[in-house]
N, CA, C and O atoms as a printed pandas DataFrame, in Angstrom:
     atom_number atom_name residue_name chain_id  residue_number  x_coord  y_coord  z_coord
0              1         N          UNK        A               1    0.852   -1.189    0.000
1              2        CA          UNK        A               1    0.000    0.000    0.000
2              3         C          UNK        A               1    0.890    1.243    0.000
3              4         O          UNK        A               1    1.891    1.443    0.689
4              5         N          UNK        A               2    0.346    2.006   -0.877
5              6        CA          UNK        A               2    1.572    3.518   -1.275
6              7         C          UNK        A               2    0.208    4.317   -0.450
7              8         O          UNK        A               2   -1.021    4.280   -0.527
8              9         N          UNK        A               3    1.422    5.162    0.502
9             10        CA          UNK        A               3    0.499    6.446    1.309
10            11         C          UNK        A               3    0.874    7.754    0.631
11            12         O          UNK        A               3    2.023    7.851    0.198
12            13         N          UNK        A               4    0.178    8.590    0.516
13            14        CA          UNK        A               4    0.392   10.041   -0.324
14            15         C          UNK        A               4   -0.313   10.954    0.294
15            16         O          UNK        A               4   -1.541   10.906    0.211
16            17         N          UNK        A               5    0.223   11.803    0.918
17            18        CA          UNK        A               5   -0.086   12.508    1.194
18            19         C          UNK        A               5   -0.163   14.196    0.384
19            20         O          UNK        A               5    0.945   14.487   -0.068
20            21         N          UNK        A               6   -1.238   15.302    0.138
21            22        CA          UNK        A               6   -1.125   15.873   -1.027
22            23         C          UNK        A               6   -1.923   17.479    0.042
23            24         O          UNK        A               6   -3.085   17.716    0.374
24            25         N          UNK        A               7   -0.472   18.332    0.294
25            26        CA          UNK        A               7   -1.019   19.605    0.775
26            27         C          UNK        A               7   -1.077   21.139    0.443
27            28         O          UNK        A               7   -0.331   21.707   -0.355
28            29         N          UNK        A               8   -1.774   21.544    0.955
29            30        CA          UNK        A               8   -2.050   23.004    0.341
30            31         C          UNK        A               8   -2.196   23.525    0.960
31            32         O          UNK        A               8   -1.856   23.136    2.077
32            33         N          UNK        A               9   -2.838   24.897    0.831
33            34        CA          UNK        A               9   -3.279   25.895    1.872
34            35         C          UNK        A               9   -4.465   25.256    2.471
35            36         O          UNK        A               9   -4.388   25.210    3.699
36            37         N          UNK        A              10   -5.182   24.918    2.138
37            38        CA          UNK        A              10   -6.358   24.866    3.340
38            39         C          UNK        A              10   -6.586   22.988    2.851
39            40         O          UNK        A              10   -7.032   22.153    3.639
40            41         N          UNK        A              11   -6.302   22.784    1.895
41            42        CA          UNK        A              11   -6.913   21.000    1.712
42            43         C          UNK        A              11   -7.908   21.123    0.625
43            44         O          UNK        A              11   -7.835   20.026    0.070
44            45         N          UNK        A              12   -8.700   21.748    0.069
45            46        CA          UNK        A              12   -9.725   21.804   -0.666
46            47         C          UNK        A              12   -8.835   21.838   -2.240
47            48         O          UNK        A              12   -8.615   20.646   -2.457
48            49         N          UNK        A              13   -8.469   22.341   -2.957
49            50        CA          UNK        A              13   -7.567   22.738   -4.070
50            51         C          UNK        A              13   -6.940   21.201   -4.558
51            52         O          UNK        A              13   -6.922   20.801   -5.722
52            53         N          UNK        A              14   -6.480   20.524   -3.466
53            54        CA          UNK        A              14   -5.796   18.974   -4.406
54            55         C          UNK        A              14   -7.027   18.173   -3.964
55            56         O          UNK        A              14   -7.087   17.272   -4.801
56            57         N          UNK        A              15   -7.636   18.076   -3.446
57            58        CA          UNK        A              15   -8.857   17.058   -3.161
58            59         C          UNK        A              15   -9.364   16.874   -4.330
59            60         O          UNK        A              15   -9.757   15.734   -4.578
60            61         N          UNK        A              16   -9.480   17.762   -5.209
61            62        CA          UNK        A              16  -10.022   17.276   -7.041
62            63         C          UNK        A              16   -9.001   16.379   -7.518
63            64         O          UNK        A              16   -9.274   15.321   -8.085
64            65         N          UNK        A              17   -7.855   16.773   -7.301
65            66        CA          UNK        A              17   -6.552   15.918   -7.602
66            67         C          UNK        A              17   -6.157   14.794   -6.892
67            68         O          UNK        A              17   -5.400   14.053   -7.519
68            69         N          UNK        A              18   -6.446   14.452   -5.773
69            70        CA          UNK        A              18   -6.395   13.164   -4.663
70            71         C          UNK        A              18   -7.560   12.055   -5.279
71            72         O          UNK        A              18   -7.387   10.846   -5.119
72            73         N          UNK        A              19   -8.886   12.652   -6.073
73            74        CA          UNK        A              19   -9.885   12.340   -6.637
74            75         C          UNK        A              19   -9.171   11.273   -7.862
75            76         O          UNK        A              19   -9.350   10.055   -7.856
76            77         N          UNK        A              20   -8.426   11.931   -8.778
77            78        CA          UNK        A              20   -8.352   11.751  -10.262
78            79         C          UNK        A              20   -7.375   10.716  -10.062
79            80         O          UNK        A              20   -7.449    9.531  -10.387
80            81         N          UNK        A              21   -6.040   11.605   -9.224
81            82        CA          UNK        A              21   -5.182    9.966   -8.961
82            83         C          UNK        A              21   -5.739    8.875   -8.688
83            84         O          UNK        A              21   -5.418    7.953   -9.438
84            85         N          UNK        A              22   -6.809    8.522   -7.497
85            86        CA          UNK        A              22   -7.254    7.447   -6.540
86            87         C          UNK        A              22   -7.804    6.643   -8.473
87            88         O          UNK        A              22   -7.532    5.536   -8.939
88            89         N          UNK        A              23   -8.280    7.331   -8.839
89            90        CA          UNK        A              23   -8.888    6.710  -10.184
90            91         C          UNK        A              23   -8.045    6.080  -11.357
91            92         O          UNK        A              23   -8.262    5.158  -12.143
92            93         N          UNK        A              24   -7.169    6.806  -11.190
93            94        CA          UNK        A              24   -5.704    6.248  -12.026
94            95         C          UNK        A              24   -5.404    5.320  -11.076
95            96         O          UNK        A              24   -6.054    4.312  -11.357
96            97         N          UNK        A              25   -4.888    5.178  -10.298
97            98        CA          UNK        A              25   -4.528    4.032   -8.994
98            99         C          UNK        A              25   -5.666    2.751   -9.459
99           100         O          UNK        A              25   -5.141    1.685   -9.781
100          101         N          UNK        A              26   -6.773    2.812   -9.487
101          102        CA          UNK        A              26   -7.568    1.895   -9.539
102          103         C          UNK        A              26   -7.484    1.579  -10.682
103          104         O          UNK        A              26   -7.731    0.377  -10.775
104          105         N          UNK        A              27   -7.273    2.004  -11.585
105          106        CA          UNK        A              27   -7.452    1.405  -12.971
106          107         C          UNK        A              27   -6.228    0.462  -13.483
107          108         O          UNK        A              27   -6.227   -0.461  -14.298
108          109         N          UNK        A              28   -5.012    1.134  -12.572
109          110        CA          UNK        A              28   -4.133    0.403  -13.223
110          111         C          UNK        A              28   -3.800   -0.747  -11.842
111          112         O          UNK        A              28   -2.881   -1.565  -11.795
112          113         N          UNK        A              29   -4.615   -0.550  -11.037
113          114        CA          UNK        A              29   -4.339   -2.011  -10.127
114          115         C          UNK        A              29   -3.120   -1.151   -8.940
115          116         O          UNK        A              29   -2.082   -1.753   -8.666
116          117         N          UNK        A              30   -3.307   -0.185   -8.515
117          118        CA          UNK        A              30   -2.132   -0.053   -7.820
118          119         C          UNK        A              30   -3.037    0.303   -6.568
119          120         O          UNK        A              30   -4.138    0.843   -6.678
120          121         N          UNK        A              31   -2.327   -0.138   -5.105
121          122        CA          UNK        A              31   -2.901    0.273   -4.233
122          123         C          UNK        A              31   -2.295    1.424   -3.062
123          124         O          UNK        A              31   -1.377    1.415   -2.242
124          125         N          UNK        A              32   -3.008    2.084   -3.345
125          126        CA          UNK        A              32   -2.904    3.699   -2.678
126          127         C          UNK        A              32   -3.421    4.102   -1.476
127          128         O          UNK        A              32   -4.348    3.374   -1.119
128          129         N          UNK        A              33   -3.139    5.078   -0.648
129          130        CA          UNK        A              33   -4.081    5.547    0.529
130          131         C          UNK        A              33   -3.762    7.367   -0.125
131          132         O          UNK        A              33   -2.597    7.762   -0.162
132          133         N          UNK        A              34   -4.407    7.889   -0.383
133          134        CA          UNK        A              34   -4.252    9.518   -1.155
134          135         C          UNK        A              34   -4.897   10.145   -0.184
135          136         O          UNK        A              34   -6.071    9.851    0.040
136          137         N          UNK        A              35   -4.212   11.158    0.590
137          138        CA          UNK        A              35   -5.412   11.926    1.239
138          139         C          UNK        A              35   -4.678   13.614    1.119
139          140         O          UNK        A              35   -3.468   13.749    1.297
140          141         N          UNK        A              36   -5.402   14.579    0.864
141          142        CA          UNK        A              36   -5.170   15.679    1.282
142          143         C          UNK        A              36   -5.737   16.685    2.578
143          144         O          UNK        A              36   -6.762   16.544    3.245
144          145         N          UNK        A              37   -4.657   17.765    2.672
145          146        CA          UNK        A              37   -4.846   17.865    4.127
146          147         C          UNK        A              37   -4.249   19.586    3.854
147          148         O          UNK        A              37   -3.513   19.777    2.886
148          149         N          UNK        A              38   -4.580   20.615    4.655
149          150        CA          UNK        A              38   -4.429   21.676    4.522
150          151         C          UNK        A              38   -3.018   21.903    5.302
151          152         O          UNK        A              38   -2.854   21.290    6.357
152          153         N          UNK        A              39   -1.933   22.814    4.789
153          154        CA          UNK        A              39   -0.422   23.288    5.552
154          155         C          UNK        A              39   -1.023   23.135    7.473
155          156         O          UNK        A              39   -0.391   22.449    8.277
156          157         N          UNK        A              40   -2.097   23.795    7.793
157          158        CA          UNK        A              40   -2.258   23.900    8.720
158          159         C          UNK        A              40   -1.941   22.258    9.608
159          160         O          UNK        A              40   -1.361   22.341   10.691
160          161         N          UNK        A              41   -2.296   21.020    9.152
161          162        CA          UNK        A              41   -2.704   19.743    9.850
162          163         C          UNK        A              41   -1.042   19.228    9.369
163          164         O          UNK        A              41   -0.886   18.062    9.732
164          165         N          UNK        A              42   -0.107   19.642    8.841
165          166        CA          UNK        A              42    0.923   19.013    8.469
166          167         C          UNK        A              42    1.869   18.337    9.108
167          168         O          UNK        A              42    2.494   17.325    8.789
168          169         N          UNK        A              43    1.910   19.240   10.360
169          170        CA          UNK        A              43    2.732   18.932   11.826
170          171         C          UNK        A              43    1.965   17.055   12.053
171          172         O          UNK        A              43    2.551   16.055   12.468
172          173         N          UNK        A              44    1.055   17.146   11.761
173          174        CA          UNK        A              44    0.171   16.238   12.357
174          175         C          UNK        A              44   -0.095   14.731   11.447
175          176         O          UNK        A              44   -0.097   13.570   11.855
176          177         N          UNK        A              45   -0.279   15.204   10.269
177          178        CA          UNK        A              45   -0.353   14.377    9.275
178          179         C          UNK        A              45    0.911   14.061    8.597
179          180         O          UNK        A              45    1.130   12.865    8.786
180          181         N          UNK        A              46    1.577   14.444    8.092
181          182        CA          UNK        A              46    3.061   13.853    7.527
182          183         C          UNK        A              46    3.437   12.608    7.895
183          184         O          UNK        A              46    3.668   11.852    6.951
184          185         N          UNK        A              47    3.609   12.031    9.326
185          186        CA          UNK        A              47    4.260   10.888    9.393
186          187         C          UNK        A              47    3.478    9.666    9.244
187          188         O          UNK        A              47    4.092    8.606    9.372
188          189         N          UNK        A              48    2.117    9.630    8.972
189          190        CA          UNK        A              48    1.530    8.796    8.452
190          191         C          UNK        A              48    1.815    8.261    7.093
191          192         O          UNK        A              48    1.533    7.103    6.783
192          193         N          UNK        A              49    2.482    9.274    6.131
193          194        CA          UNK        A              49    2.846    8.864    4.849
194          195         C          UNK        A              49    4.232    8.373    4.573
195          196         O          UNK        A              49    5.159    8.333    5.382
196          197         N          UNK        A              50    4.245    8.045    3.456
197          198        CA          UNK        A              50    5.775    7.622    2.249
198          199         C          UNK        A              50    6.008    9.055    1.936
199          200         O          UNK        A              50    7.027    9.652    2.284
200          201         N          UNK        A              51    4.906    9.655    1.184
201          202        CA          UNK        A              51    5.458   10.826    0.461
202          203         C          UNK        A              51    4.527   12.117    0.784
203          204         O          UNK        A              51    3.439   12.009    1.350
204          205         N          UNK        A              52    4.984   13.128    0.435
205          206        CA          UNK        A              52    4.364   14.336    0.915
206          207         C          UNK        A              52    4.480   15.320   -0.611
207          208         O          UNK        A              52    5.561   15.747   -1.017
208          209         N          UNK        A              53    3.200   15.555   -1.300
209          210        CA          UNK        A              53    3.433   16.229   -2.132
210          211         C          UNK        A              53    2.862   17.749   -2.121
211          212         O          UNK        A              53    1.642   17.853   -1.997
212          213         N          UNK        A              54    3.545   18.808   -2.227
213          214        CA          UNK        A              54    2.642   20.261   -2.164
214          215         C          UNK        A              54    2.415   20.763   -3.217
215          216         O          UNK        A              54    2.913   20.525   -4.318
216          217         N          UNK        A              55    1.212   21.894   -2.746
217          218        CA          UNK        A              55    0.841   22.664   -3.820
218          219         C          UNK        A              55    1.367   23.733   -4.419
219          220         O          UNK        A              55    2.162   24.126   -3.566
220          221         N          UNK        A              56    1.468   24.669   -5.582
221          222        CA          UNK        A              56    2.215   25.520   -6.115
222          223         C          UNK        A              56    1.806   26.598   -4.790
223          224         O          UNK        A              56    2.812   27.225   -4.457
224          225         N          UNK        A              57    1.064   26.817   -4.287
225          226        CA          UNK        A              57    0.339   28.031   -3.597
226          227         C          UNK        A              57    1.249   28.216   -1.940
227          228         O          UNK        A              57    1.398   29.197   -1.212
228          229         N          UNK        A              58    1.759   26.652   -1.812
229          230        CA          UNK        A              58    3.117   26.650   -0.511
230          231         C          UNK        A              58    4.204   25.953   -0.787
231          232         O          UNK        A              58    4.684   25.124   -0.014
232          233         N          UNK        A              59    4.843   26.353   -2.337
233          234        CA          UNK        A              59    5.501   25.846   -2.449
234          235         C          UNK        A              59    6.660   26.340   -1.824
235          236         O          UNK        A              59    7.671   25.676   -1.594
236          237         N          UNK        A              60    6.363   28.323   -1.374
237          238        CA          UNK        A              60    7.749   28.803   -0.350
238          239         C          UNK        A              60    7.691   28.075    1.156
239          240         O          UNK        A              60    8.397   28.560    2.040
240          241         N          UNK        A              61    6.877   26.944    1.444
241          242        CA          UNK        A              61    7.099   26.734    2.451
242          243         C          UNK        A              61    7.715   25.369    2.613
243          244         O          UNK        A              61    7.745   24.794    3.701
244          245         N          UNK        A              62    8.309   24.763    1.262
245          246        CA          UNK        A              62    8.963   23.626    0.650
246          247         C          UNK        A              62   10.281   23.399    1.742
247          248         O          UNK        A              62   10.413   22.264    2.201
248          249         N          UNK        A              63   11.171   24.378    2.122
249          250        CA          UNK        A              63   12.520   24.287    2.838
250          251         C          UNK        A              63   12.047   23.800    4.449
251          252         O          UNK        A              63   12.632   22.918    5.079
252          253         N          UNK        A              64   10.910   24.548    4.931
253          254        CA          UNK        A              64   10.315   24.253    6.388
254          255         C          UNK        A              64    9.743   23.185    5.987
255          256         O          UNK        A              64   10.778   22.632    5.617
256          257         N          UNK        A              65    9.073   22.561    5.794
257          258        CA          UNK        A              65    8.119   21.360    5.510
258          259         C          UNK        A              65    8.967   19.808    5.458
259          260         O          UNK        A              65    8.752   18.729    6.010
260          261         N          UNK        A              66   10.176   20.369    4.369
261          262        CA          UNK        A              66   11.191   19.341    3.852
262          263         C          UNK        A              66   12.078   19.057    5.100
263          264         O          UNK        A              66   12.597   17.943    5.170
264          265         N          UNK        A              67   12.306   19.991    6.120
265          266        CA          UNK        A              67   12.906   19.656    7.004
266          267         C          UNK        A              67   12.215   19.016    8.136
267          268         O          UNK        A              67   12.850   18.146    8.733
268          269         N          UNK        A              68   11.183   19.260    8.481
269          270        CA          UNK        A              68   10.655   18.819    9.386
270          271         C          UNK        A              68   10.442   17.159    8.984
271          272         O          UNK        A              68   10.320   16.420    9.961
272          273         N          UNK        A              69   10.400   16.668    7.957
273          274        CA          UNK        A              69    9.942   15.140    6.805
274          275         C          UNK        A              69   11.411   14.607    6.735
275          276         O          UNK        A              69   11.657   13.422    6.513
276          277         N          UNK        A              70   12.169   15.360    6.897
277          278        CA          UNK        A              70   13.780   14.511    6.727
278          279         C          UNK        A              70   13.967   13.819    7.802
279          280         O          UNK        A              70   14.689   12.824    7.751
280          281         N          UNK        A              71   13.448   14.150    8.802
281          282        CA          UNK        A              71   13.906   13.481   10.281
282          283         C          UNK        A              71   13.051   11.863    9.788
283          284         O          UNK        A              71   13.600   10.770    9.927
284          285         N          UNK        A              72   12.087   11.992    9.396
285          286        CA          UNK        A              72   11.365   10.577    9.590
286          287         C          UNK        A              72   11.498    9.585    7.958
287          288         O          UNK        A              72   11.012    8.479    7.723
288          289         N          UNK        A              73   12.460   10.612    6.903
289          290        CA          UNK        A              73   13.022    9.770    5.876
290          291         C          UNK        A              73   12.082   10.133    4.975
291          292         O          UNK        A              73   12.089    9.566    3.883
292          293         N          UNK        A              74   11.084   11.157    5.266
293          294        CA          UNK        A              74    9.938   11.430    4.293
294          295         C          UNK        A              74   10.092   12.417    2.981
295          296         O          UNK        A              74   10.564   13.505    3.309
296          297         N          UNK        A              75    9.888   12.332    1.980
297          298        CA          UNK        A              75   10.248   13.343    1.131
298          299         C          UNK        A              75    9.252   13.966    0.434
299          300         O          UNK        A              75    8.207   13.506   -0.025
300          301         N          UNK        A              76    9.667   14.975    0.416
301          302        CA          UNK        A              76    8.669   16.373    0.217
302          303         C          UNK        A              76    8.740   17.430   -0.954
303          304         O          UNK        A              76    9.495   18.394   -0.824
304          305         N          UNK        A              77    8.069   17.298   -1.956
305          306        CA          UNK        A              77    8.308   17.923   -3.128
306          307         C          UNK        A              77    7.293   18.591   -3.473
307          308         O          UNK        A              77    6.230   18.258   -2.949
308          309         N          UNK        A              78    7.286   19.599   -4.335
309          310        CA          UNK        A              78    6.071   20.545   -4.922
310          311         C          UNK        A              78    5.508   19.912   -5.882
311          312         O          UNK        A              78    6.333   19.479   -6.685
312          313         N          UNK        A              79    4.505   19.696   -6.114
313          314        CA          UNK        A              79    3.630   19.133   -7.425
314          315         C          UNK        A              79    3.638   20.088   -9.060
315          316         O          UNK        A              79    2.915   21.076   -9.192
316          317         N          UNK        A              80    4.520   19.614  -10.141
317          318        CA          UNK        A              80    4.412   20.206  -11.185
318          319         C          UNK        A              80    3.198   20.892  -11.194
319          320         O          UNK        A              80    2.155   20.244  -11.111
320          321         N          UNK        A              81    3.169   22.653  -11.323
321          322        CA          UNK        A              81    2.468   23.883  -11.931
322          323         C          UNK        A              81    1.469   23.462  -12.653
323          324         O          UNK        A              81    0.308   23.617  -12.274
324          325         N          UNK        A              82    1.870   22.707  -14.107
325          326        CA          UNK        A              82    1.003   22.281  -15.067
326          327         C          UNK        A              82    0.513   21.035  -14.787
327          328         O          UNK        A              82   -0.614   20.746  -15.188
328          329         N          UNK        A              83    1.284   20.106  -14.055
329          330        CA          UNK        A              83    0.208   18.712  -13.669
330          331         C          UNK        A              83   -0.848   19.022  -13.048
331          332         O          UNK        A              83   -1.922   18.564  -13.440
332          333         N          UNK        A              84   -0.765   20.091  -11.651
333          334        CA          UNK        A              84   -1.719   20.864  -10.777
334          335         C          UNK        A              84   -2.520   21.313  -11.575
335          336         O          UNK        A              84   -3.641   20.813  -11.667
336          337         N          UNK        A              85   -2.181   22.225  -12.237
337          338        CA          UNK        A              85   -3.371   23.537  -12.759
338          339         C          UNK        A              85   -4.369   22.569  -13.988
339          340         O          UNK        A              85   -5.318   22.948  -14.673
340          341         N          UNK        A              86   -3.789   21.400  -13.918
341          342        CA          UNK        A              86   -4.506   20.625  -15.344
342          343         C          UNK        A              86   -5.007   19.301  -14.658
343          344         O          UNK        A              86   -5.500   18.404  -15.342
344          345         N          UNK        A              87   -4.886   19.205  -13.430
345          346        CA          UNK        A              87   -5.064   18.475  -12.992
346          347         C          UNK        A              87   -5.059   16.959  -13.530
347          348         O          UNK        A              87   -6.067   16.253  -13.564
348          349         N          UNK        A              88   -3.790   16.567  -13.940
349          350        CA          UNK        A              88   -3.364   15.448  -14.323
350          351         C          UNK        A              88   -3.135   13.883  -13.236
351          352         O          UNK        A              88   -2.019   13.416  -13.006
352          353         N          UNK        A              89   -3.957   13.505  -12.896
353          354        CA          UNK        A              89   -3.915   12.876  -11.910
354          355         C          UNK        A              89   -3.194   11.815  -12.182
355          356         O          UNK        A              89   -2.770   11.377  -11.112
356          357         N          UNK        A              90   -2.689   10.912  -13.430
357          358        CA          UNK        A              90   -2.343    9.963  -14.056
358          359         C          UNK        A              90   -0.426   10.840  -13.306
359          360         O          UNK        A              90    0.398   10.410  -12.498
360          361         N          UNK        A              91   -0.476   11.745  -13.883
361          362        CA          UNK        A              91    1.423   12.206  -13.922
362          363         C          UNK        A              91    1.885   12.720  -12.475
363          364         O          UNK        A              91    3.068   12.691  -12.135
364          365         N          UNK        A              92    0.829   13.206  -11.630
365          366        CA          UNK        A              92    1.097   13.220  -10.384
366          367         C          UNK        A              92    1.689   12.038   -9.546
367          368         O          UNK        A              92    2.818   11.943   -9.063
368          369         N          UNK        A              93    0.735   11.240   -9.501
369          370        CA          UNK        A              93    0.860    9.645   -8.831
370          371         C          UNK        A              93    2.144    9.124   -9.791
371          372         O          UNK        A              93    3.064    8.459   -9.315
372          373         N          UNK        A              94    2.089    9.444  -10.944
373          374        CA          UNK        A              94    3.421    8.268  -11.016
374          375         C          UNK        A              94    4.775    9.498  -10.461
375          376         O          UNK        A              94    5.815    8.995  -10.037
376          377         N          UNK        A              95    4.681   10.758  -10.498
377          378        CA          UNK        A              95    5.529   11.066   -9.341
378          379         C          UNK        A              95    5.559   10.960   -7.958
379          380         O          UNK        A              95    6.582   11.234   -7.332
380          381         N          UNK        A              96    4.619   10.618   -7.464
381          382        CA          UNK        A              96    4.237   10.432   -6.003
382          383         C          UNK        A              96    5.485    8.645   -6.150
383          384         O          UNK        A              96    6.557    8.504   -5.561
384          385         N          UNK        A              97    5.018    7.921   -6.810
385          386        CA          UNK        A              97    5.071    6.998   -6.858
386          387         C          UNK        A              97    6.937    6.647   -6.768
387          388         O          UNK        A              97    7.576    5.928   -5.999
388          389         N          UNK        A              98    7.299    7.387   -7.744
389          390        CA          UNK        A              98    8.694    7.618   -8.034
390          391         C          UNK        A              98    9.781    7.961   -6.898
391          392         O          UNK        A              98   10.929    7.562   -6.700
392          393         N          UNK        A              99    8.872    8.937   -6.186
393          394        CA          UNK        A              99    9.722    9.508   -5.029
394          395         C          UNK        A              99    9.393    8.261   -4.237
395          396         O          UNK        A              99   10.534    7.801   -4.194
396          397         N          UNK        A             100    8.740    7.486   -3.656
397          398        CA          UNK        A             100    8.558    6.332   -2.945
398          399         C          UNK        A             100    9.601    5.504   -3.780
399          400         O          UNK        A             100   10.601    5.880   -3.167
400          401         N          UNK        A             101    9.781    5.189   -4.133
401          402        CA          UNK        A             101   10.506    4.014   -4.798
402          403         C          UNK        A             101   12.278    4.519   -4.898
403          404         O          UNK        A             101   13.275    3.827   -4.692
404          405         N          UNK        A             102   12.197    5.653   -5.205
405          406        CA          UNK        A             102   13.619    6.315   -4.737
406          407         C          UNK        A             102   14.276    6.466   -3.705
407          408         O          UNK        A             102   15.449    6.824   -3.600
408          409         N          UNK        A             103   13.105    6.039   -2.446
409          410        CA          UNK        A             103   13.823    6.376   -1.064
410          411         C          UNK        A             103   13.559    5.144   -0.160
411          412         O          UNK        A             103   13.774    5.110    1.052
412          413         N          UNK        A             104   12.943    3.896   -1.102
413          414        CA          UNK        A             104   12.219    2.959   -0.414
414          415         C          UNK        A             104   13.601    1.641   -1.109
415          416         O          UNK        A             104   13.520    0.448   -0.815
């Protein structure tokens, strides 16, 4: 089971995108736990996951976030601009996926 975690400013903004992946995930047989969660719950939610992906909207908060996720081996990256804004749920997850497998 791949955990993904997917944050933003408040949680609402990738939840369309936590949507489209979970659907790509299913189609191609892969099993996922996708949840998004607003910057605010991050302290809180992070160590439940493999990976931590953000939104363009905190992506200046990429250096604080990334550090706090290094202690527990977690890695923390911004979600491609155009995968986001196009909501590509297929090219997200196989980066979600990638960074898991790079550190796993």
């Amino acid at each position: 089971m791949f955990k993904i975690m997917l944050c933003c400013s408040a949680g609402m903004s990738t939840s369309m995108l936590v949507r489209k992946m979970r659907v790509v995930a299913e189609e191609k047989g892969i099993p996922v736990e996708i949840d998004a969660f607003g910057v605010s719950e991050f302290d809180i939610q992070f160590p439940h996951y493999q990976v931590v992906l953000i939104g363009p909207q905190v992506k200046y908060m990429l250096g604080m976030l990334s550090e706090k996720a290094a202690a527990h081996g977690i890695p923390v990256q911004p979600i491609d601009m155009m995968d986001y804004g196009m909501q590509r749920g297929d090219k997200v997850l196989d980066y979600a996926l990638s960074l898991i497998n790079a550190t796993h």
